[in-house]
mmCIF file as gemmi writes it, N, C-alpha and C atoms, coordinates in Angstrom:
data_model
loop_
_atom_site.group_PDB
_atom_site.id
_atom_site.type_symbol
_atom_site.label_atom_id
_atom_site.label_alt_id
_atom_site.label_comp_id
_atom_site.label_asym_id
_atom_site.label_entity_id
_atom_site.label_seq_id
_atom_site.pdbx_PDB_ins_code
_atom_site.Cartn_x
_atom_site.Cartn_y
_atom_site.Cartn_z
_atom_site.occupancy
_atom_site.B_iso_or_equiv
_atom_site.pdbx_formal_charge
_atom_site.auth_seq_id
_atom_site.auth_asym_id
_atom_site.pdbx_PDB_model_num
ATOM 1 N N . UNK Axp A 1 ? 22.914 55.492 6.047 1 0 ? 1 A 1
ATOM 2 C CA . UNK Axp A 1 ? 24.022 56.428 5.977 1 0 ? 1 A 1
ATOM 3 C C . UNK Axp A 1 ? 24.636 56.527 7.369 1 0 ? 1 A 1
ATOM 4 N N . UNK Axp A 2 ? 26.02 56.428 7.472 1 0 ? 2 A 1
ATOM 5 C CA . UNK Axp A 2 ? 26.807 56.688 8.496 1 0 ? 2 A 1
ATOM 6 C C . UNK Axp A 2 ? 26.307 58.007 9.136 1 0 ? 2 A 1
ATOM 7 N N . UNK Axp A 3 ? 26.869 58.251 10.586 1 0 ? 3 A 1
ATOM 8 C CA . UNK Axp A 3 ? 26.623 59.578 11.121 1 0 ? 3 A 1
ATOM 9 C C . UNK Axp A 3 ? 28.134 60.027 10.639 1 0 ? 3 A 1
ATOM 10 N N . UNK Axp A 4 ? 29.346 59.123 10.293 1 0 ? 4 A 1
ATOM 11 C CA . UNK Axp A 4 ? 30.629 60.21 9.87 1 0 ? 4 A 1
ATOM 12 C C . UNK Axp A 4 ? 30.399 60.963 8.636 1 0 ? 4 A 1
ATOM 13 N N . UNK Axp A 5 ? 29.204 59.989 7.551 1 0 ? 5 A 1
ATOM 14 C CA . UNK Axp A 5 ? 29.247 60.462 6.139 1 0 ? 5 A 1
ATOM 15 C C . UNK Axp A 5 ? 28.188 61.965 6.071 1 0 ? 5 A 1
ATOM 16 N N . UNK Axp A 6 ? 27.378 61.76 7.107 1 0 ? 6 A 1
ATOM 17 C CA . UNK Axp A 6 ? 26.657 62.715 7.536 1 0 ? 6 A 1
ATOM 18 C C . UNK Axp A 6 ? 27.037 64.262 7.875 1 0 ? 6 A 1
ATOM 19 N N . UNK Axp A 7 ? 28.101 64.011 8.652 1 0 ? 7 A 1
ATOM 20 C CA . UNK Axp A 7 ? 29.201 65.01 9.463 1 0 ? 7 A 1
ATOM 21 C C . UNK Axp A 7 ? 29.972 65.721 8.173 1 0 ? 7 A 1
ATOM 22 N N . UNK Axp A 8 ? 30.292 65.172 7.183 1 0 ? 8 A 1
ATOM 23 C CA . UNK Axp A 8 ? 31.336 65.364 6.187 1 0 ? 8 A 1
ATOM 24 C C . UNK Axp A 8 ? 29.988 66.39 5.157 1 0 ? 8 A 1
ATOM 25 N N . UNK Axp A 9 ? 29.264 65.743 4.809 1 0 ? 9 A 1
ATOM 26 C CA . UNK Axp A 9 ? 29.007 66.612 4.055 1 0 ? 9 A 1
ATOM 27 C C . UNK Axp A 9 ? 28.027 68.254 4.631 1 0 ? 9 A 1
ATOM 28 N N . UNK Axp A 10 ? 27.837 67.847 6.392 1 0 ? 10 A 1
ATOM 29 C CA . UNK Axp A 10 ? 27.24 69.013 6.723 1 0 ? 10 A 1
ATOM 30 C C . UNK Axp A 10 ? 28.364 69.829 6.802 1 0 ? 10 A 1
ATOM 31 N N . UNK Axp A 11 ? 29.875 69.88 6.94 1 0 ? 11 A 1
ATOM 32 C CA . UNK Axp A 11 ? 30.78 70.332 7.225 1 0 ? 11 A 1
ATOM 33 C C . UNK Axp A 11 ? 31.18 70.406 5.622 1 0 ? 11 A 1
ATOM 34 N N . UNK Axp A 12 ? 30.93 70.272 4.508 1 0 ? 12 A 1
ATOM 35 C CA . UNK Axp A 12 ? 31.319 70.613 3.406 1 0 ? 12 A 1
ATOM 36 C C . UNK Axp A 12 ? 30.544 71.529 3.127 1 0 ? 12 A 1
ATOM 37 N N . UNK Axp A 13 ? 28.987 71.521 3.185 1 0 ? 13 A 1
ATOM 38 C CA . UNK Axp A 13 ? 27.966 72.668 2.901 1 0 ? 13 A 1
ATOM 39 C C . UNK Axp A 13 ? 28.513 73.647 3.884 1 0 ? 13 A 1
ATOM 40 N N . UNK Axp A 14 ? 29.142 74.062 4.912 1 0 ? 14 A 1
ATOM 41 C CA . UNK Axp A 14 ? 29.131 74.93 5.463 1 0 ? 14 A 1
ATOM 42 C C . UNK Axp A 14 ? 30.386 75.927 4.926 1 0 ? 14 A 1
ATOM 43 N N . UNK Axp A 15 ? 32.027 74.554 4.107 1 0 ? 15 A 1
ATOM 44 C CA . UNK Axp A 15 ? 32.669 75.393 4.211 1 0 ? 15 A 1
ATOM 45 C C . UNK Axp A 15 ? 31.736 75.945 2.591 1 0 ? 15 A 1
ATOM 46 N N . UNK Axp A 16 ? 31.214 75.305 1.914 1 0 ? 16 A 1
ATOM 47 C CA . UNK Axp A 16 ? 30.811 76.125 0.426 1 0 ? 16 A 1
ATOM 48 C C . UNK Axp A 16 ? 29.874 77.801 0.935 1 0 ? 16 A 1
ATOM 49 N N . UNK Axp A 17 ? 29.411 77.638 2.253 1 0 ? 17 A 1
ATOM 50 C CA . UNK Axp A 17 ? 28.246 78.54 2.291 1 0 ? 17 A 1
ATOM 51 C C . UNK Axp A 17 ? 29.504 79.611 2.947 1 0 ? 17 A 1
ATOM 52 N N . UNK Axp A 18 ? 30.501 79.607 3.856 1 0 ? 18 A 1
ATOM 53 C CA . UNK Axp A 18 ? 31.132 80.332 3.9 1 0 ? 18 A 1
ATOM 54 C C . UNK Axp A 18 ? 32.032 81.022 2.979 1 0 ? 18 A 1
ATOM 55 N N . UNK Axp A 19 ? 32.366 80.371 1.953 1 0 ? 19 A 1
ATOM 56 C CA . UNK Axp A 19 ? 32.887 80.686 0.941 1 0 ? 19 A 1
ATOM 57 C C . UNK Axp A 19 ? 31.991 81.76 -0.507 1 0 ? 19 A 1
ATOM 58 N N . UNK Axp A 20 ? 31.45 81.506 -0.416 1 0 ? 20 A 1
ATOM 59 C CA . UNK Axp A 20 ? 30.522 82.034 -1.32 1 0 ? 20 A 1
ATOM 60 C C . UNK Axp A 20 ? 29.961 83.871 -0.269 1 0 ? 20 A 1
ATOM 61 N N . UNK Axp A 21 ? 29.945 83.729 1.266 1 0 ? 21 A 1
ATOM 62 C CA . UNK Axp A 21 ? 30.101 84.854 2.03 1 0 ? 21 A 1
ATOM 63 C C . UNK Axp A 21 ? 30.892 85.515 1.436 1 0 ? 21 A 1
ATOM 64 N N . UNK Axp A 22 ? 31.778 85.369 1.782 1 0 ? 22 A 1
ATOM 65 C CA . UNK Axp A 22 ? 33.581 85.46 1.298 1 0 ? 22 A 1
ATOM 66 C C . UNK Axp A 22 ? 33.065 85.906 0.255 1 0 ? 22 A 1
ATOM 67 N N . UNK Axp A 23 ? 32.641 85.566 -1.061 1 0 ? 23 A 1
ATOM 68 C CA . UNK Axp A 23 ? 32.699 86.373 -2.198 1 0 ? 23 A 1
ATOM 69 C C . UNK Axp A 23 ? 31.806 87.127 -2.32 1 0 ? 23 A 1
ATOM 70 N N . UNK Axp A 24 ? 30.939 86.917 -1.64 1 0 ? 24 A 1
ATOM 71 C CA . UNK Axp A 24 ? 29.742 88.183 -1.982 1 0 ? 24 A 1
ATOM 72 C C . UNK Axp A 24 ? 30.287 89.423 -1.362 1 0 ? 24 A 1
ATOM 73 N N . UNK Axp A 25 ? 31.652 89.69 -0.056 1 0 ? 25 A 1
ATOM 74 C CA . UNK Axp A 25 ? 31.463 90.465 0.451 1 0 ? 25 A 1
ATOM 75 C C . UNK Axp A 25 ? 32.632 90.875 -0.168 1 0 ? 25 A 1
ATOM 76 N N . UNK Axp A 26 ? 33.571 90.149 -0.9 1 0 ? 26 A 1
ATOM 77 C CA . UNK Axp A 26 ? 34.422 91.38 -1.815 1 0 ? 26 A 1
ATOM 78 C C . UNK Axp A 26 ? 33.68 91.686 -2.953 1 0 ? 26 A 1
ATOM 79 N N . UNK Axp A 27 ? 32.772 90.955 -3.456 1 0 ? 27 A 1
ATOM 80 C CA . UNK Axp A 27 ? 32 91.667 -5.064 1 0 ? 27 A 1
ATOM 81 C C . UNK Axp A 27 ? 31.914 93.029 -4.242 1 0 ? 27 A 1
ATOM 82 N N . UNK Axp A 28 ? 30.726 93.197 -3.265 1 0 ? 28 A 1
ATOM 83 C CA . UNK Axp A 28 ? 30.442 94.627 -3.261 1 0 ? 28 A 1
ATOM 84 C C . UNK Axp A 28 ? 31.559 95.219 -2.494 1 0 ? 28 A 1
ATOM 85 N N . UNK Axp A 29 ? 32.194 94.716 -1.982 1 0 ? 29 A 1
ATOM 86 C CA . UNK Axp A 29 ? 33.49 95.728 -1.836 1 0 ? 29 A 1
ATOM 87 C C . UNK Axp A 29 ? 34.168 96.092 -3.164 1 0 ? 29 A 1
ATOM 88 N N . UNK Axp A 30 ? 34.386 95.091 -3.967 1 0 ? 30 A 1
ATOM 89 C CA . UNK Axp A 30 ? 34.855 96.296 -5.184 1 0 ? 30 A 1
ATOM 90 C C . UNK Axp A 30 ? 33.969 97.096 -6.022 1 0 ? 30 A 1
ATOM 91 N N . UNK Axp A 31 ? 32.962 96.603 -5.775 1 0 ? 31 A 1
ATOM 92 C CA . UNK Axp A 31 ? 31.754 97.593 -6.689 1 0 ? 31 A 1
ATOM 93 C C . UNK Axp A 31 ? 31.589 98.962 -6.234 1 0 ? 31 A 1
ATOM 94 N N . UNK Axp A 32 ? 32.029 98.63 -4.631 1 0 ? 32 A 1
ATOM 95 C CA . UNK Axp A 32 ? 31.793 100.311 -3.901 1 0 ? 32 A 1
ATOM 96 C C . UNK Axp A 32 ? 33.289 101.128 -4.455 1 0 ? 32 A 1
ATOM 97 N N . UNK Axp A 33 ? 33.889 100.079 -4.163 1 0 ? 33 A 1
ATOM 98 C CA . UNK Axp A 33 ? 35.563 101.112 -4.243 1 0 ? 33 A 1
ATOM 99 C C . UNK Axp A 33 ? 35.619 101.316 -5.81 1 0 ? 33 A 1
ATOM 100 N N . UNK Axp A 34 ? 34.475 100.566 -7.009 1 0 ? 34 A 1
ATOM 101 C CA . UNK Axp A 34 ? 34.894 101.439 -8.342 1 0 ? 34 A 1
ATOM 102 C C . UNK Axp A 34 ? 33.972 102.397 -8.907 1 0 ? 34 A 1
ATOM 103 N N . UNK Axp A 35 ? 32.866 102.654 -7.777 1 0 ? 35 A 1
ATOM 104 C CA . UNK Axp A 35 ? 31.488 103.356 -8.021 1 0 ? 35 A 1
ATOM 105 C C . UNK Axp A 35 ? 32.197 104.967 -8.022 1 0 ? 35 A 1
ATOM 106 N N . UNK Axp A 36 ? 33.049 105.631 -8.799 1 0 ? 36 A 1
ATOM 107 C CA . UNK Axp A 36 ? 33.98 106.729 -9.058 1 0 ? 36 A 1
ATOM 108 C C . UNK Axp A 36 ? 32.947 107.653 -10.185 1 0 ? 36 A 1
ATOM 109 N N . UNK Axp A 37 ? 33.877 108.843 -9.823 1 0 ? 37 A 1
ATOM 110 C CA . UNK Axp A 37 ? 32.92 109.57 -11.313 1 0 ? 37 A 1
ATOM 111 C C . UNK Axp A 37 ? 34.117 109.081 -12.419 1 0 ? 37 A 1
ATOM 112 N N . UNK Axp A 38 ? 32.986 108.788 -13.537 1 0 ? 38 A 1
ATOM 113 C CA . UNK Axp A 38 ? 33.176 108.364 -14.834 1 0 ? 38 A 1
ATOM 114 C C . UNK Axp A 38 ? 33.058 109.679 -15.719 1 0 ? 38 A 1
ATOM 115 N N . UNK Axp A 39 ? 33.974 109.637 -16.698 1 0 ? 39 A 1
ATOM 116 C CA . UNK Axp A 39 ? 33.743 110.487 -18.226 1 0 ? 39 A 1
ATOM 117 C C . UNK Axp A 39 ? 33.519 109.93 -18.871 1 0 ? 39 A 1
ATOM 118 N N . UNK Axp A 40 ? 32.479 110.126 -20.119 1 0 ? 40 A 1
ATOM 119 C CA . UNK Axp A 40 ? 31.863 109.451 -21.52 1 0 ? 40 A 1
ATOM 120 C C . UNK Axp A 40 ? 32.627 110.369 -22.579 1 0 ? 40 A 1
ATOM 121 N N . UNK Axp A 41 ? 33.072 109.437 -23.525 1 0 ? 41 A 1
ATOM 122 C CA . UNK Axp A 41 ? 33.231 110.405 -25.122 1 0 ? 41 A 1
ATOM 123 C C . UNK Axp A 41 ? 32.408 109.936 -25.667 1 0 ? 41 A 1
ATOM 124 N N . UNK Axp A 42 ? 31.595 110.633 -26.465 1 0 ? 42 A 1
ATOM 125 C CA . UNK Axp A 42 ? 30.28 110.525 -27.063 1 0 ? 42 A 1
ATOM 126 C C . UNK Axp A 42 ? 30.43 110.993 -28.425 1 0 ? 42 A 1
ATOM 127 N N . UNK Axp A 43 ? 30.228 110.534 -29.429 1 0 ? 43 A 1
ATOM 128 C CA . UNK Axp A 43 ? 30.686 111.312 -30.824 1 0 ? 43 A 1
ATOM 129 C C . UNK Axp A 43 ? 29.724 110.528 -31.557 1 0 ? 43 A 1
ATOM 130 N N . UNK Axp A 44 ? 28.711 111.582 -32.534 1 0 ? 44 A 1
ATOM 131 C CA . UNK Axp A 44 ? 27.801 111.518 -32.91 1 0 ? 44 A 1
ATOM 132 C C . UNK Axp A 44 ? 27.936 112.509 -34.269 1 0 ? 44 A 1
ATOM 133 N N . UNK Axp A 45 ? 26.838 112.268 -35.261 1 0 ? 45 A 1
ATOM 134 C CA . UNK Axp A 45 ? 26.948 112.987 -36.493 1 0 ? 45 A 1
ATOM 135 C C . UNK Axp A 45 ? 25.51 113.76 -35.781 1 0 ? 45 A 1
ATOM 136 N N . UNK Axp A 46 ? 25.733 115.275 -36.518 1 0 ? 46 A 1
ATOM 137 C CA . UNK Axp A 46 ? 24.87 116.238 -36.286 1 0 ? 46 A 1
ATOM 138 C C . UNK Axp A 46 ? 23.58 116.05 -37.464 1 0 ? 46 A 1
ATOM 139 N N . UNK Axp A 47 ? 24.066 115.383 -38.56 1 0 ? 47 A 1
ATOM 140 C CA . UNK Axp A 47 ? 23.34 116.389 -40.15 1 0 ? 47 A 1
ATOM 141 C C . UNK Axp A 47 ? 23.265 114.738 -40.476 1 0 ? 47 A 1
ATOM 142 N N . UNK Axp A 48 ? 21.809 113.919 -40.27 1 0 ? 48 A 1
ATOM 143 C CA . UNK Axp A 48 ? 21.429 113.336 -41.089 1 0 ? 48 A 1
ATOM 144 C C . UNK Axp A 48 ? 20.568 113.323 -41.892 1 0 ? 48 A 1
ATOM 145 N N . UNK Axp A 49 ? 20.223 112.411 -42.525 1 0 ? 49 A 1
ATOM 146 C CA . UNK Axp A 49 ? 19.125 112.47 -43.786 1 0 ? 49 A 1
ATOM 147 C C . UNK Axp A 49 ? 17.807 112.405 -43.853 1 0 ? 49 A 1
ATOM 148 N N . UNK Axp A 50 ? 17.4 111.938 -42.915 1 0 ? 50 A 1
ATOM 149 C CA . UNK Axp A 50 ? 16.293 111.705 -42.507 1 0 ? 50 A 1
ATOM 150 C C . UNK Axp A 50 ? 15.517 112.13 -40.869 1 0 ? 50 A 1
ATOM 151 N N . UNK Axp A 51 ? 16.171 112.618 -40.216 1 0 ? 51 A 1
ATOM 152 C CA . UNK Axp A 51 ? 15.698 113.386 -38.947 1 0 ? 51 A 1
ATOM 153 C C . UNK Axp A 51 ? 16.262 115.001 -39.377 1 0 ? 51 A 1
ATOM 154 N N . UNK Axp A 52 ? 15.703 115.352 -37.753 1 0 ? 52 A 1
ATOM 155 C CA . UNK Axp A 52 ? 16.042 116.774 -37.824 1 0 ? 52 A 1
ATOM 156 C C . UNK Axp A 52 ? 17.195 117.219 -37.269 1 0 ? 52 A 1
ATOM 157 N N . UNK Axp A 53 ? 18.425 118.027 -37.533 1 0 ? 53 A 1
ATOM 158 C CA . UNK Axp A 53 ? 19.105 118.158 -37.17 1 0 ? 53 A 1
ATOM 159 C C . UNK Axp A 53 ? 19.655 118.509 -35.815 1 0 ? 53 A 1
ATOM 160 N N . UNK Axp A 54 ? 20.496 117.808 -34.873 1 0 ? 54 A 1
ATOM 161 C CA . UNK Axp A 54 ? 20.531 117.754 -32.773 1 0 ? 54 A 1
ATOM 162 C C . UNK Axp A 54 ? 21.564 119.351 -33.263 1 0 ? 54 A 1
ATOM 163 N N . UNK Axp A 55 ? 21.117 119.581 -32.108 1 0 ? 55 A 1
ATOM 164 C CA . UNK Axp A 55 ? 21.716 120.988 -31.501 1 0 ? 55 A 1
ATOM 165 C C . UNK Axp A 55 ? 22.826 120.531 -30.487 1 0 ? 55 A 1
ATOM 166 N N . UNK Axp A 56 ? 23.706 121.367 -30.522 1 0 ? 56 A 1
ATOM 167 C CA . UNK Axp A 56 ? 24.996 120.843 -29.855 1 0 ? 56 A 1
ATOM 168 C C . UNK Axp A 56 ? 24.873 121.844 -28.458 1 0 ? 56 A 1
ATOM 169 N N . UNK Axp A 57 ? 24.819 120.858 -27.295 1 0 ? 57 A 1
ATOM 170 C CA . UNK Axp A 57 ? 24.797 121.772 -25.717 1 0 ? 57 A 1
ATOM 171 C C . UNK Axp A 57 ? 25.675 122.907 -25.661 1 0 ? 57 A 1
């Protein structure tokens, strides 16, 4: 193996390893900027047939 063919692909692994930086550090940048308070709608039957009936908070 050449030392140019050598050069090329240590300089390709580096730009992939920088790149993949690059994305790891916006994933958790948007994970932080959507970590917000959330509301749930929750809708459930009270009166079934076979358990005991939930009490409403």
């Amino acid at each position: 193996m050449s030392r140019v063919g050598f050069d090329r692909i240590g300089h390709c692994g580096g730009l992939v390893g920088a790149i993949a930086l690059v994305a790891l550090a916006l994933l958790l940048t948007l994970s932080a900027a959507s970590a917000e308070r959330r509301v749930a709608l929750v809708l459930g039957n009270s009166q079934y047939e076979h358990a005991p009936a939930l009490t409403n908070p």
